[in-house]
C-alpha positions in Angstrom: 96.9 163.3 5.7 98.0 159.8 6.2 98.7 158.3 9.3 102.4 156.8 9.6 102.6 153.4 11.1 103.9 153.9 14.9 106.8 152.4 16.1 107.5 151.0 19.5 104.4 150.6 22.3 101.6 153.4 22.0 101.4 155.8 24.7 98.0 155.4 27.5 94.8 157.3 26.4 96.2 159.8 29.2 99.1 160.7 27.5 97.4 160.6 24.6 94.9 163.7 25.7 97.1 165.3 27.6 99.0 166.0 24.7 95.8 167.4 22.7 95.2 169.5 25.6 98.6 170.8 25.6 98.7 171.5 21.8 95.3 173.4 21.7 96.4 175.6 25.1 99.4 176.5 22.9 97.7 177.4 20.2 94.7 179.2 21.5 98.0 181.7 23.5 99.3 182.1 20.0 96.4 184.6 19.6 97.2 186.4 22.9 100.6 186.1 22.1 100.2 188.0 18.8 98.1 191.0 20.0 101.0 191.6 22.5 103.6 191.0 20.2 101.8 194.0 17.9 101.4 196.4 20.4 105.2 196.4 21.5 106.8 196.4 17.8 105.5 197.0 14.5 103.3 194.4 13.0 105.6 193.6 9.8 108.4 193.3 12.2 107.0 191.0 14.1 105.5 188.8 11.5 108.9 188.5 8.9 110.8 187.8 12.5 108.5 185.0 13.6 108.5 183.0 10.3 112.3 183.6 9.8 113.1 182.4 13.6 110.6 179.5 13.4 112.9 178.2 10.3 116.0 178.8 12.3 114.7 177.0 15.5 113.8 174.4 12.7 117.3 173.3 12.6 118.0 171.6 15.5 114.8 170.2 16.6 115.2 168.7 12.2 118.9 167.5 13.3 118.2 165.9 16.9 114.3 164.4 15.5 116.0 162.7 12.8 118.3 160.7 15.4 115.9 159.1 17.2 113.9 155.9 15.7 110.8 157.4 15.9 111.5 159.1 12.6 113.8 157.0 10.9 112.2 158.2 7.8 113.5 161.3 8.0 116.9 160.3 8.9 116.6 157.9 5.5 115.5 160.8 3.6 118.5 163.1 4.9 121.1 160.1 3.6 119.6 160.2 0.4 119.6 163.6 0.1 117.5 166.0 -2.5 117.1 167.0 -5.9 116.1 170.1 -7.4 112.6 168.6 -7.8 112.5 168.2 -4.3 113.5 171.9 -3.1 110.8 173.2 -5.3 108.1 171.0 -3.7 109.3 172.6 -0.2 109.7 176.0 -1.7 106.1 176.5 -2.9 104.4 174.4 0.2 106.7 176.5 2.0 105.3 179.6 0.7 101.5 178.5 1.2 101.6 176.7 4.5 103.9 179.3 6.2 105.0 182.2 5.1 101.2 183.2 3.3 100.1 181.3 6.7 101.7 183.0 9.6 102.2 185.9 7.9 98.7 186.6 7.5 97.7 185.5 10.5 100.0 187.7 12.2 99.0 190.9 10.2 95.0 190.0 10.3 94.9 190.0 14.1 96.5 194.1 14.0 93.3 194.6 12.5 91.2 192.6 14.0 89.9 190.7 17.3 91.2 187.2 18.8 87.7 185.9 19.0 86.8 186.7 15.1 90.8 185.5 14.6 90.2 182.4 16.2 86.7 181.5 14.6 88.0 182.1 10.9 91.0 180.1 11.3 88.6 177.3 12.9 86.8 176.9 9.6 90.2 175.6 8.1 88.0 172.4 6.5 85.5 174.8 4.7 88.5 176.6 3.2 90.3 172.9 2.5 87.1 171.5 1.0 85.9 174.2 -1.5 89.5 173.7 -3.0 89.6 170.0 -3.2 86.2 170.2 -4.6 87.5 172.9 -7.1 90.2 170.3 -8.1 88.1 168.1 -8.4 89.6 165.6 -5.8 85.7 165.1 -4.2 82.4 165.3 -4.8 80.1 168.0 -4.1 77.4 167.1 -1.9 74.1 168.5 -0.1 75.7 168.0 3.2 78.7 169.8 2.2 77.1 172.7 1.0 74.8 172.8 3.6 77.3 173.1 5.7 79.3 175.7 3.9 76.5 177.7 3.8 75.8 177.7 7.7 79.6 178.5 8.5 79.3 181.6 5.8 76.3 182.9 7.9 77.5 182.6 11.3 80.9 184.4 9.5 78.2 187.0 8.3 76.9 187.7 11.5 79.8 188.0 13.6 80.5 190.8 10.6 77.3 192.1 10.7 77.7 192.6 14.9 80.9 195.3 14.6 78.7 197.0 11.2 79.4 195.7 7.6 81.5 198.3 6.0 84.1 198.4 3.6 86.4 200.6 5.9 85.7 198.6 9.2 89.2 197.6 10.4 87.6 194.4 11.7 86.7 193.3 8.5 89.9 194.4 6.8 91.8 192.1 9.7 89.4 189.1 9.2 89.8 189.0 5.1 93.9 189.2 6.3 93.3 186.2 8.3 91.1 184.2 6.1 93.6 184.2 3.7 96.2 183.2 5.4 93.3 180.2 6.7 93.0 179.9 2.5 97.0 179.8 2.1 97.0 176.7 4.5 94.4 174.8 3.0 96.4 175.2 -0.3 99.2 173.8 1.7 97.2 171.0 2.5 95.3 170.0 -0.7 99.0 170.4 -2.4 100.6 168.8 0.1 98.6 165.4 -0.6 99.7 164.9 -3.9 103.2 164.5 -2.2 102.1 162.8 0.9 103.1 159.5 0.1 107.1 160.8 -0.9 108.2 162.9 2.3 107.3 161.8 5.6 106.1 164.3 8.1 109.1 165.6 9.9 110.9 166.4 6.3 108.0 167.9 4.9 107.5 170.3 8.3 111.0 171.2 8.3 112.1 172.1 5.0 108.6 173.7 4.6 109.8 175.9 7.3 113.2 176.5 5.7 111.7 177.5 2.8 109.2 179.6 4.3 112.0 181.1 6.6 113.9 182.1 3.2 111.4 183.7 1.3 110.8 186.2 4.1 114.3 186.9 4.9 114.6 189.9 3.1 111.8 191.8 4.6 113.0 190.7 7.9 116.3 192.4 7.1 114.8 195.2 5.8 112.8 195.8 9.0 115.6 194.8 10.7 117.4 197.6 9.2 114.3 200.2 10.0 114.3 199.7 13.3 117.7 201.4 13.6 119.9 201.9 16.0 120.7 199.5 19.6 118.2 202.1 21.7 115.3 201.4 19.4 115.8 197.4 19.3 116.1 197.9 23.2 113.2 200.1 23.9 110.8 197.3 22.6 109.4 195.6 25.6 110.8 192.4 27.0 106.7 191.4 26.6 107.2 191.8 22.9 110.2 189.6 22.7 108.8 187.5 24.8 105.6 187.2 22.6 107.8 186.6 19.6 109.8 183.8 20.9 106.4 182.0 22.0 105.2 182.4 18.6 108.6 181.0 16.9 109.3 178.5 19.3 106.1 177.1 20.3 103.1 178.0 18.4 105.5 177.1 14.8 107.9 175.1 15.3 107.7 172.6 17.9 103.7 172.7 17.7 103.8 171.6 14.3 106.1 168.9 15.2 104.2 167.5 18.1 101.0 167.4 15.7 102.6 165.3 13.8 103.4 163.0 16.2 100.2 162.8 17.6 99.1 161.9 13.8 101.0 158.7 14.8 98.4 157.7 17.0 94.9 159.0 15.7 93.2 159.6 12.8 93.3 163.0 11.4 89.8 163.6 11.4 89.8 162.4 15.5 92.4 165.1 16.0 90.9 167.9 13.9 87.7 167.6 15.9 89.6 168.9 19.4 90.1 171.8 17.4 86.7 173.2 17.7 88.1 174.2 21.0 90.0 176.5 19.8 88.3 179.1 19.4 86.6 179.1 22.7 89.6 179.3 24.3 91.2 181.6 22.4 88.0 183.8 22.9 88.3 183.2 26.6 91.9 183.9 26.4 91.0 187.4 25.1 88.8 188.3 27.4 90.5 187.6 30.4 93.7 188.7 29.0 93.6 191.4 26.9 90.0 192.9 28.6 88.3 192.1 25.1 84.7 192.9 24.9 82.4 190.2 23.6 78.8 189.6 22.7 75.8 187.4 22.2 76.0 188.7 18.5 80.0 187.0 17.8 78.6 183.7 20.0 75.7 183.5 17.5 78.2 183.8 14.7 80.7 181.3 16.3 78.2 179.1 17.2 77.1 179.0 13.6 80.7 178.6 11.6 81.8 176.2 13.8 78.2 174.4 13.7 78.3 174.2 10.1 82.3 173.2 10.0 81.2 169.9 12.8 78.3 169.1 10.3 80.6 168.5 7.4 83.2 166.7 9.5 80.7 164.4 11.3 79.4 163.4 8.0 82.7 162.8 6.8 83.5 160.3 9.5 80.2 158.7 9.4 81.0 157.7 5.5 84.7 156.6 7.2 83.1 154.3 9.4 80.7 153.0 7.0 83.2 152.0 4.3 85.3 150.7 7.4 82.6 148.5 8.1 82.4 147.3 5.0 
């Protein structure tokens, strides 16, 4: 993802990593946030109301962002308007990067625990670079594989730690999640063939629209199943609570203040706070929702993640050297 040039005076280094800090705390309680959300209402429910809530709360934060100069762009783009062209770029990276995304997500972790959640979403480069290799858009290279191949065994082992079988509900809710992790790297690898057209802001919010449109009808329908007022009522205010977070927070206005951190830093800088994730996210789940962990799932962490730093630390080391040059 390109960097946009900013506009007006930086902010201090302080503000700076404060505002990683905050984004990863966000998103590491999107996991906690989920598991409680399941447990009060059912786990279709909860996912087709998210996405189609995250699109709605889309609107304004699109229509107050786009009056302020620090996205000009996106006020540009609104005058100009949209052709049908347009609407199908945002319908399919719409479909990828959120409703395939979230949904997934949302379903995997029924099935499945936040620390294995938060570990196969954290491999989101391997996913992104097997494509682009696929599509030929880089090269394939020892360290690449190498790497690959490390992040595929710690995944094996964290499997292997619950028992490898084709009925464990574990692995069902990890192949959920990874490919809603898969769905997002398409996202990304399709999204860069349009990254120079639509500046963030647009692309976030009309992705969301579209997203937010596609899932509509199931939310309705589940809308409809859940019958009449005493049923809506009798879910927990913790569920709606947890639903909201996830809407509000963890979608929409997360993805929006990533973006505006990509004003400031490199994408590879800010991708490399999110090996925190999923040690906070495990922590989370332990503390929070009494998960039990295990020297077996730290192995297995230790190792995807490992292999996932050892790909990006190469990466930036050829950045720097064709910087230097």
């Amino acid at each position: 993802m390109e960097i946009q040039a900013s506009s007006g005076r930086a902010p201090s280094r302080g503000a700076i990593a404060a505002s990683i800090a905050i984004l990863i705390v966000v998103w590491a309680v999107n996991f906690i946030a989920g598991k409680i959300g399941i447990r009060a209402m059912p786990v279709l429910t909860l996912a087709s109301f998210r996405v189609v809530l995250a699109g709605a709360v889309m609107i304004p934060i699109y229509l107050v962002c786009t009056r302020l100069p620090a996205f000009a762009e996106a006020a540009n783009a609104r005058r100009r308007g949209f052709n049908a062209r347009d609407l199908w770029t945002f319908l399919y990276l719409g479909f990828f990067g959120v409703t395939v995304n979230q949904m997934c997500f949302t379903i995997g972790l029924r099935y499945t625990s936040v620390s294995h959640a938060s570990v196969i979403v954290g491999m989101g480069p391997i996913y992104t670079l097997v494509l682009v290799v696929l599509f030929q858009l880089e090269r394939a290279t020892w360290r690449k594989a190498t790497g690959m191949g490390i992040a595929l065994a710690g995944v094996a082992v964290m499997a292997a730690d619950k028992g490898l079988s084709a009925h464990s509900s574990s692995l069902l809710g990890d192949a959920i999640t990874m490919t809603g992790s898969i769905g997002f790297a398409v996202y990304v690898v399709l999204g860069k063939r349009v990254a120079g057209k639509y500046d963030t802001l647009t692309m976030t919010a009309f992705n969301h629209f579209a997203g937010a449109l596609i899932v509509l009808p199931l939310a309705i329908r589940q809308a409809r199943a859940l019958g009449p007022a005493e049923n809506w009522r009798a879910i927990p205010g913790s569920g709606w609570t947890a639903l909201l977070y996830m809407a509000l927070f963890s979608s929409a206005m997360a993805y929006v203040f990533y973006f505006w951190l990509l004003r400031y830093l490199e994408a590879s800088q800010l991708a490399a706070f999110s090996y925190l994730l999923p040690l906070l996210a495990t922590a989370l789940g332990i503390l929070w929702l009494g998960e039990k962990g295990s020297w077996g799932q730290v192995a297995g962490a230790a190792l995807a993640l490992g292999g996932v730093y050892w790909i990006e630390a190469g990466r930036a080391t050829v950045a720097r050297d064709n910087t230097a040059a």
